[in-house]
C-alpha positions, -999 to 999 in steps of 0.1 A, spaced: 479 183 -620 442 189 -619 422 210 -644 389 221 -633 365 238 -663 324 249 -655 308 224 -676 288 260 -689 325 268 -707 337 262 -741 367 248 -737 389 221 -754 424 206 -741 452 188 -759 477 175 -742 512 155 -747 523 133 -731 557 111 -722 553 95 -695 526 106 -681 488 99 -682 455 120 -689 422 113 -669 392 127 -686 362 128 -661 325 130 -666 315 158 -691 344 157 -714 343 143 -750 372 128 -768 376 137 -803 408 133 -826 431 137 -796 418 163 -779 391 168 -752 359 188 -758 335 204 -729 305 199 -739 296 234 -746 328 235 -769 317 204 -789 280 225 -794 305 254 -810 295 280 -778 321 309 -778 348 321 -766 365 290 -767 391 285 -741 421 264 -757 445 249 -730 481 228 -744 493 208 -716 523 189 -718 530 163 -695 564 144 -690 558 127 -659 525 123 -634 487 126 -651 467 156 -658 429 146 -646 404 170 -665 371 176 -646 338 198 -650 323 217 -620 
């Protein structure tokens, strides 16, 4: 599964995972388990909050 933010969004993502994998492009930052936009690490709002949770495959996170 692909998840594709505007880098101009607030956004963070946590995700589980089994078995599976995440794949955090350019213009995500990691922080205590969960991956920031950039906008969302500089505290812009609204703040879109995915949960993902992934058994089997990878979820690759990207900016546009």
């Amino acid at each position: 599964m692909e998840i594709e933010i505007p880098a101009s969004t607030a956004a963070k993502v946590m995700a589980e995972t089994t078995l599976g994998s995440v794949d955090v492009g350019d213009g995500f930052t990691k922080k205590e388990g969960t991956c920031w936009t950039e906008a969302g690490m500089a505290g812009n709002e609204p703040l879109l909050t995915i949960h993902t949770g992934v058994r089997l495959g990878a979820l690759q996170l990207r900016t546009s």
